[in-house]
C-alpha positions as CSV (number, residue, x, y, z in Angstrom):
1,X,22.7,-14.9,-76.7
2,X,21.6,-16.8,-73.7
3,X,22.8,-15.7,-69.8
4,X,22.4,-18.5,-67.4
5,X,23.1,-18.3,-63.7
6,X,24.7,-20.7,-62.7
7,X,24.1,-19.9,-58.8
8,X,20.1,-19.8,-59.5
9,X,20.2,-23.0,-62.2
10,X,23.2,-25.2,-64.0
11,X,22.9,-27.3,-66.9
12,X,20.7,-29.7,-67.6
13,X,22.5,-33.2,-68.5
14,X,21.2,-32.8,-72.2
15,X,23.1,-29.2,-72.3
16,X,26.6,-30.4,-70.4
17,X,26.4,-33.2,-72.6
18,X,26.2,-30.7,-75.7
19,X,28.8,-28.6,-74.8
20,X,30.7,-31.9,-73.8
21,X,30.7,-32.8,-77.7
22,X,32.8,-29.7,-78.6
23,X,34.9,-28.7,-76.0
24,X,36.4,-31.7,-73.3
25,X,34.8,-32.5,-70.1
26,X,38.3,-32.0,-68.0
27,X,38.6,-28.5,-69.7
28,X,34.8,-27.7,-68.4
29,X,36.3,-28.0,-64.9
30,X,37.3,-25.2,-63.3
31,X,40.4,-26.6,-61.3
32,X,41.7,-23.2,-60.4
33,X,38.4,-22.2,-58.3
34,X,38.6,-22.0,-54.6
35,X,35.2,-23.9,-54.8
36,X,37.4,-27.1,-56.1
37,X,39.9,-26.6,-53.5
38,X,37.4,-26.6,-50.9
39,X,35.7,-29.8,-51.6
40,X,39.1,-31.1,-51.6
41,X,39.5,-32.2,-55.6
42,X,43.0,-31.2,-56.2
43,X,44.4,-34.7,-55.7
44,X,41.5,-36.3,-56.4
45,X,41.3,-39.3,-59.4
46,X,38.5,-37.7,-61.7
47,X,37.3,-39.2,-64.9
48,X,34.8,-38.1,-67.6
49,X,31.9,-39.8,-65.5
50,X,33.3,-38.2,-62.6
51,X,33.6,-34.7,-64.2
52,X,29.9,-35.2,-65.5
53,X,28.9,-35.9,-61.9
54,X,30.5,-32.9,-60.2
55,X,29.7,-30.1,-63.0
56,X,25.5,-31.4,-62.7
57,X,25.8,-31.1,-58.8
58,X,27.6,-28.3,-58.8
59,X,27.4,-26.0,-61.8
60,X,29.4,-23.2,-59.5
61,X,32.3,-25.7,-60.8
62,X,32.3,-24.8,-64.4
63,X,34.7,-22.9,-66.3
64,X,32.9,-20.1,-67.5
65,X,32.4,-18.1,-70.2
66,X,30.5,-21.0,-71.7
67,X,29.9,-19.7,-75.1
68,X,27.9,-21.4,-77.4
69,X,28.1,-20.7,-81.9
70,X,25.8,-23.1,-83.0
71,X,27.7,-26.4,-83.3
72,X,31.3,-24.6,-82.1
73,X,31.6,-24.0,-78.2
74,X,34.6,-22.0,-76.2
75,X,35.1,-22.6,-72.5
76,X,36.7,-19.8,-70.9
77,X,38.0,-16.3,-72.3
78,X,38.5,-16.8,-76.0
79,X,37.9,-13.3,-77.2
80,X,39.7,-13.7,-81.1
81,X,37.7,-17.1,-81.2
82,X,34.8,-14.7,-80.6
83,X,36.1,-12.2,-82.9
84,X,36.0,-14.9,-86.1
85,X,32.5,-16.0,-85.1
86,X,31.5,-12.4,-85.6
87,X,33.4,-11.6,-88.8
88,X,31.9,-14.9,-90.4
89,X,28.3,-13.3,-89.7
């Protein structure tokens, strides 16, 4: 597995993008963080290029675990999706 820090470096456009294939750019968002209260997003209009924007100039706005199974992704805690990527190994 890979560990990124997202306070030292986010993702690169190529990697958001990746992730972006598999799992939703509005479920990437992490609208429950204090972080997008305080910019003032909660009523903000936000689409995909929006999203994109926001999550590459501020990775500290990504939902996270970001966990990666070759082509599958899960965003957030998804321990039994975890689970059935380890039993098929």
């Amino acid at each position: 597995f890979q560990l990124v820090d997202l306070t030292e470096k986010g993702l690169s456009k190529g990697e958001l993008r990746s992730v972006a294939a598999r799992v939703p750019l509005d479920q990437l968002l992490d609208r429950t963080s204090p972080r997008f209260a305080a910019k003032g997003l909660a009523h903000a209009w936000l689409d995909a290029s929006k999203i994109e924007s926001l999550l590459l100039a501020d990775p500290l706005l990504l939902r996270t675990p970001i966990v990666r199974n070759g082509a599958a992704a899960t965003v957030g805690y998804c321990p039994e999706t975890w689970q059935m990527w380890q039993n098929r190994t």
